[in-house]
C-alpha positions as CSV (number, residue, x, y, z in Angstrom):
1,X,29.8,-33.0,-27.8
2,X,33.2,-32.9,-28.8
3,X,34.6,-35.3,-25.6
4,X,31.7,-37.3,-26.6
5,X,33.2,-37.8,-29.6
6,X,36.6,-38.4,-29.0
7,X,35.4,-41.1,-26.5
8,X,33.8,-42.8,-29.0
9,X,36.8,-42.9,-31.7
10,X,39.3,-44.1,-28.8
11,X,36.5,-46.7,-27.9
12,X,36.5,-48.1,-31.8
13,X,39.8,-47.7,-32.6
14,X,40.4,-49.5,-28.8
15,X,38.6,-52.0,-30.2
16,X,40.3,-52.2,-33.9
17,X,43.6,-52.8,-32.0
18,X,42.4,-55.2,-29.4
19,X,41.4,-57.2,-32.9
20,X,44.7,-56.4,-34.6
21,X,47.2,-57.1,-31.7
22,X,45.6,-59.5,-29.3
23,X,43.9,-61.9,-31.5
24,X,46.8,-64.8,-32.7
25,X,45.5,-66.7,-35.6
26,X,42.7,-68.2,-33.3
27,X,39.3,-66.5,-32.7
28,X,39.8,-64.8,-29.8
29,X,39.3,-61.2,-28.4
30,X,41.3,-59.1,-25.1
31,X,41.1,-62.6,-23.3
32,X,37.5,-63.7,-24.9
33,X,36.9,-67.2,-26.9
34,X,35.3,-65.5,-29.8
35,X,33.7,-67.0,-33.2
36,X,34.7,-64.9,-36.5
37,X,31.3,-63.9,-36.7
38,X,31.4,-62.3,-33.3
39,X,35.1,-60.6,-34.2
40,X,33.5,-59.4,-37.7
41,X,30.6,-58.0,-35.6
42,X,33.1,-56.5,-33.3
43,X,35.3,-54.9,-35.7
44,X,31.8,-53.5,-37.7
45,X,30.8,-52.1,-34.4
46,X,33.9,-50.2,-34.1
47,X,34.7,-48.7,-37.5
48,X,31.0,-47.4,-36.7
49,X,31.7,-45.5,-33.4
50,X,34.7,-44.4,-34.9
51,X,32.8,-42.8,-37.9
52,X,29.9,-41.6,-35.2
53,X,32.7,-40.5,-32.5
54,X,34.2,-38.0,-35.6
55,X,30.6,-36.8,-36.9
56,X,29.7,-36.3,-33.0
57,X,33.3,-34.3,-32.6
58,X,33.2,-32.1,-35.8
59,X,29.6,-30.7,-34.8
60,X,30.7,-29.8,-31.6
61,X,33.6,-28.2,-32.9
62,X,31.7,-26.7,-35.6
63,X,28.6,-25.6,-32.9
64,X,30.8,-24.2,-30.6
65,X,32.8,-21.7,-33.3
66,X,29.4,-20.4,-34.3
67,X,28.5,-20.3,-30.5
68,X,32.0,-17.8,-30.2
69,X,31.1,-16.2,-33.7
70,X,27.6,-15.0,-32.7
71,X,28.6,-14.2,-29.2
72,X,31.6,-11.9,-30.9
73,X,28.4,-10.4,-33.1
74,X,26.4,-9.6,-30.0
75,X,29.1,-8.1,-28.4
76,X,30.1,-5.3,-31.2
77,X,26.7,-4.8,-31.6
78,X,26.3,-4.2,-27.4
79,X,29.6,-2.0,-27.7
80,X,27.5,0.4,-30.9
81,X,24.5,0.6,-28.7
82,X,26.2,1.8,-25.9
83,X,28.0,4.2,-27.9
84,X,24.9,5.6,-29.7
85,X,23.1,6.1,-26.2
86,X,26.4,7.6,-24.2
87,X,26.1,10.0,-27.7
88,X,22.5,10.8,-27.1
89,X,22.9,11.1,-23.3
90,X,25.8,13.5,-24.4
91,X,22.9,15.6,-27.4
92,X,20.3,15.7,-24.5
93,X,22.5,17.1,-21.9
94,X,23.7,19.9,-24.1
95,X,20.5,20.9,-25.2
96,X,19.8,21.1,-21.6
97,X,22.8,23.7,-21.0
């Protein structure tokens, strides 16, 4: 999720500077005779896989935290179970002595 992401905020923002830096006054986009329309559509389009690229990014971030925090949980809790039955093992064999 989080590549996802980041490929879709280099994508708009590759697209932002092809507008800024290779456009010279005339209407015209990384080589392509473009009307303004078509450069407004283009600069809308990326701004809005920039914004979706960072929402896309910060819930995989946010996904795969909870992913370690819960796995973290499960794991104390494996390492007290394991504990409480060695400590049982240990009652049952002395009983048996």
């Amino acid at each position: 999720m989080f590549v996802a992401g980041l490929l879709l905020v280099l994508l708009g923002a590759l697209g932002i500077l092809g507008a800024l830096f290779g456009s010279d006054g005339s209407a015209e986009l990384l080589g392509m005779d473009l009307s303004a329309f078509w450069i407004f559509i283009v600069g809308l389009a990326s701004g809005v896989a920039i914004l979706w690229g960072y929402s896309i990014a910060k819930f995989g971030v946010r996904r795969g935290i909870q992913h370690r925090r819960e796995s973290k949980q499960l794991q104390e809790l494996s390492e007290k179970l394991d504990k409480v039955d060695e400590d049982k093992r240990r009652e049952v064999d002395d009983d048996r002595i």
